[in-house]
C-alpha positions in Angstrom: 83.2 133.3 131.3 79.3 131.8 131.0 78.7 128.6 129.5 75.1 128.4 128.4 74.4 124.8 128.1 70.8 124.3 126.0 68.9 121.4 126.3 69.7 121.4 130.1 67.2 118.6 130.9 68.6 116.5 128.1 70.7 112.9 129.4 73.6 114.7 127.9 72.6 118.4 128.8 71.4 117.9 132.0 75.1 116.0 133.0 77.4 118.6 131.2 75.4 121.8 133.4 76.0 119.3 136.7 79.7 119.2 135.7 80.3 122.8 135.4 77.5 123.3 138.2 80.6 121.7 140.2 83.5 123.1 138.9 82.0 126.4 140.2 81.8 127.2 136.6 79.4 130.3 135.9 76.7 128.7 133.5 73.7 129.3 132.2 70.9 126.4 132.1 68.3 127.2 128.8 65.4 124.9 127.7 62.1 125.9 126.0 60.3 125.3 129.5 63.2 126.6 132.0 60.9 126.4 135.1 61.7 123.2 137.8 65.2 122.9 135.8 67.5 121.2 138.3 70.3 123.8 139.0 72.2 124.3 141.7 71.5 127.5 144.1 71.7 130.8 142.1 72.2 129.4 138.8 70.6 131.2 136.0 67.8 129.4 133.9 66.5 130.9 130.5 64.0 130.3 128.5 65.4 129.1 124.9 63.5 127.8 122.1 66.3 127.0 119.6 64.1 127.4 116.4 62.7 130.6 117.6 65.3 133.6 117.0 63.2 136.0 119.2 64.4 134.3 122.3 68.1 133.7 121.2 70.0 136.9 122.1 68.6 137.0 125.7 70.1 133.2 126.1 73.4 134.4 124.7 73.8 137.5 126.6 77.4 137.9 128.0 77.8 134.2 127.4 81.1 132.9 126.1 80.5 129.2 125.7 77.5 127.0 124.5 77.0 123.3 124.5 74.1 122.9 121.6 72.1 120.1 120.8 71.6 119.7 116.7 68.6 121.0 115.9 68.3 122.3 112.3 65.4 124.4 112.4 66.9 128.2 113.9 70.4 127.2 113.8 71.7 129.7 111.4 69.6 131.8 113.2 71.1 131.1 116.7 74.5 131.0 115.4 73.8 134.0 113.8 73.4 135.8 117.0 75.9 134.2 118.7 78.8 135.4 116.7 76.9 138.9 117.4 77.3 138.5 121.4 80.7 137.6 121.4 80.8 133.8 121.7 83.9 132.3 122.1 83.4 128.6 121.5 80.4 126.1 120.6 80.5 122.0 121.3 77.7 120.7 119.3 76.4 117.5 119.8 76.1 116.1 116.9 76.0 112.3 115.8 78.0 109.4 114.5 75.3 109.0 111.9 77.1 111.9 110.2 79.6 109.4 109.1 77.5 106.7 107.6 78.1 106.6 103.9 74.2 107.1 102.6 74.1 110.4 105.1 73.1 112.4 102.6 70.0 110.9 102.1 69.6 109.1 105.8 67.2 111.7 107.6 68.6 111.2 111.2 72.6 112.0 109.6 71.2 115.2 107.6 69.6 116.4 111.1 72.7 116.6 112.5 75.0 117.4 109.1 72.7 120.5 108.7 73.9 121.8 111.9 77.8 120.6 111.7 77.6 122.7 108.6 75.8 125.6 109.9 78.4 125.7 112.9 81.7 125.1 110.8 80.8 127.6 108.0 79.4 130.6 111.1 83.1 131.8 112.0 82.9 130.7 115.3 85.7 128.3 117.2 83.7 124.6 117.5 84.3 121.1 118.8 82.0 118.6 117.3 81.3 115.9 119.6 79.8 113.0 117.3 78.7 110.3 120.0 77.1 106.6 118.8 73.8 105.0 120.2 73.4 106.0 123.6 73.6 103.7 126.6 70.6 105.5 127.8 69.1 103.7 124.8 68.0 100.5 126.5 65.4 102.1 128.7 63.4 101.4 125.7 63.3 97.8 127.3 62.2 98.8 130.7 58.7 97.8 129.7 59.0 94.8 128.4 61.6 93.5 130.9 60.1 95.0 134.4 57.0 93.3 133.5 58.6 90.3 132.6 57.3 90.1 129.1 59.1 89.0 125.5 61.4 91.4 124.8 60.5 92.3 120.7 63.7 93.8 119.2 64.5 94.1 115.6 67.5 92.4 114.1 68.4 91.4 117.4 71.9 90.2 116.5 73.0 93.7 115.2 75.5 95.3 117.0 76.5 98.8 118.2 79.1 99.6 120.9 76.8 101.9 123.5 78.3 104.7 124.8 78.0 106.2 128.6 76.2 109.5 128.6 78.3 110.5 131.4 81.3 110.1 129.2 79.8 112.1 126.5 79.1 115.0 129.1 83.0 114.7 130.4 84.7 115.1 126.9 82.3 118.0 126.3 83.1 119.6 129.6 86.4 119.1 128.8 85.9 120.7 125.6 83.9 123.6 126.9 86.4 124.1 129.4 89.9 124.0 127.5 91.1 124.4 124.3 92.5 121.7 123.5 89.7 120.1 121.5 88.9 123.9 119.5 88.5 122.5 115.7 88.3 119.1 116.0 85.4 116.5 115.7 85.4 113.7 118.0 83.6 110.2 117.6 82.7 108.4 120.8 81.5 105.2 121.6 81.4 102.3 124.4 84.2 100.4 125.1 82.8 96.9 123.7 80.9 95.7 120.2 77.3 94.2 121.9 74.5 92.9 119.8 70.9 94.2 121.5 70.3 90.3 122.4 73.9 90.6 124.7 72.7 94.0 126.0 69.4 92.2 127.5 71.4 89.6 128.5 73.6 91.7 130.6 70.1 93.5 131.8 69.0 89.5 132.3 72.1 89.0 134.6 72.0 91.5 136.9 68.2 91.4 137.6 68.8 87.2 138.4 66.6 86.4 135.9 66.0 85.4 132.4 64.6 87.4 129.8 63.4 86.0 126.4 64.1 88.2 123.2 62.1 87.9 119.7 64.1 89.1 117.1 62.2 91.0 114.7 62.9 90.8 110.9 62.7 93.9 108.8 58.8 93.5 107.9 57.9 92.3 111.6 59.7 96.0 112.8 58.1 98.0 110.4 54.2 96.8 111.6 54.9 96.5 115.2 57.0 100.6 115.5 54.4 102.1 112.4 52.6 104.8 114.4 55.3 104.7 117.1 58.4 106.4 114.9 58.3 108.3 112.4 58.6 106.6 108.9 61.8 108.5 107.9 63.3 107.6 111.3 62.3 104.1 111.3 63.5 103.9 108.1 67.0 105.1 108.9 67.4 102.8 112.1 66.1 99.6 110.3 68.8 100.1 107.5 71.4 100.7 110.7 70.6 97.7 112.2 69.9 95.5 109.4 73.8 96.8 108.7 75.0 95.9 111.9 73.9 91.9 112.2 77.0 90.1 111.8 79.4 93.1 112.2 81.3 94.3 115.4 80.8 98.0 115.7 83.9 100.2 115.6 84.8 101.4 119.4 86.2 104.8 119.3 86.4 105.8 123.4 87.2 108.6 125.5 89.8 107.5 127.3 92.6 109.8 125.3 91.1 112.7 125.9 89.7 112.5 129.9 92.5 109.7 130.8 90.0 106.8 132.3 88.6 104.0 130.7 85.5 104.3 129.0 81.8 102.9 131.1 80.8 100.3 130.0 77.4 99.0 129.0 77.2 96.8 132.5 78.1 100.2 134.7 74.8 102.3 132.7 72.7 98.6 133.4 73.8 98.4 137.4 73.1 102.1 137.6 70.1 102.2 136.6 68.7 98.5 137.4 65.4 99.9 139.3 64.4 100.7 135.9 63.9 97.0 134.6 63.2 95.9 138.1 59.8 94.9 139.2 60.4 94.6 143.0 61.7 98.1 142.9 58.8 99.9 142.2 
């Protein structure tokens, strides 16, 4: 029973193949550039480019599972084929933007609704895994903080509830490797509602230092990111954020379905400290 896992150097991907990688799990690792993927001895890598159908039935060949990013270009297409090969089960990973109420015009929720549709309408069993801002997110800062500048954030007081890649990669495991999550779409966030400013500060805390945030008004964000984002993107998260200020962000965690508390924001920070830390370079 092959799992082929695409995106397999993704923060999500990359956990979910090291998972099954464990489990002794046959998988199959696929990315558009599968050469120095890191896969344990004898694991199969392909070559997969998502929105090119020529290079879609070799990845699916024998396989029964797939993890799949969203990515709306090809996915007919590779959905297509899978149904063709015999697949048993897809876990998309989708995104909680889906459920914000202007997604049919927001550009980031139609990226992922495209392919929620494309997947629910192909005939094949699904999971939907709909995860909010990623921990992982706050990397972004790394630069700033590790060279102990001003840390420029728009609407700094908004507030999302940042969820632990690694618990993002254990439901989908989970899902990929039972059938008890077949048909259902699952939200998943942090444990706690933080504004940005808080998740600095607990950045701040565990570096022994202070770091000084600008908060950024609408205007501000839109001059300093212009060039950076694109304007459709930037557009969508400056209406997200500008939403959050002042209101606590549902938490919708993972602890029903793997049985342990959800990370928190403070575990990804400690983890991965040497990111925002000078002396550690």
């Amino acid at each position: 029973m092959t799992t082929l896992v695409t995106g397999a150097r993704g923060n999500v991907g990359a956990r979910v193949l090291r998972r099954l990688q464990a489990a002794g799990r046959p998988v199959r690792a696929a990315s558009r550039t599968p050469g120095g993927l890191a896969v344990a001895p004898g694991t199969p890598t392909v070559a997969l480019d998502l929105t090119d159908p020529a290079t879609h039935a070799d990845a699916l060949a024998d396989v029964e599972r797939v993890f799949l990013y969203a990515e709306p270009a090809g996915s007919t297409e590779f959905l297509t084929a899978a149904v063709a090969a015999g697949v048993g089960h897809v876990v998309l990973l989708s995104s909680e933007t889906v459920e914000l109420p202007d997604a049919a015009t927001d550009p980031l929720a139609r990226h992922h609704a495209v392919v929620e549709d494309a997947l629910t309408g192909s005939g094949l069993a699904w999971t939907i895994l709909r995860p909010g801002a990623f921990a992982g997110n706050a990397a972004g800062w790394a630069g700033p903080i590790g060279q102990g500048a001003v840390v420029d954030q728009p609407f700094a007081e908004s507030q999302v509830a940042p969820v632990h890649e690694d618990d993002i990669a254990d439901v989908a495991v989970a899902a990929l490797t039972g059938d008890e999550l077949h048909g259902r779409t699952v939200t998943l966030t942090g444990p706690e509602s933080l504004t940005f400013r808080e998740e600095i500060g607990t950045i701040a805390s565990l570096l022994g230092r202070d770091v000084a945030v600008r908060d950024l008004d609408r205007a501000e964000a839109e001059r300093t990111l212009a060039g950076r984002i694109p304007p459709p993107v930037l557009t969508s998260l400056l209406d997200q954020w500008g939403a959050g200020v002042g209101r606590p962000a549902p938490t919708r965690t993972c602890e029903s379905i793997t049985g342990r508390p959800a990370r928190t924001f403070r575990q990804w920070a400690s983890e991965n400290l040497a990111l925002f830390d000078r002396s550690a370079a």
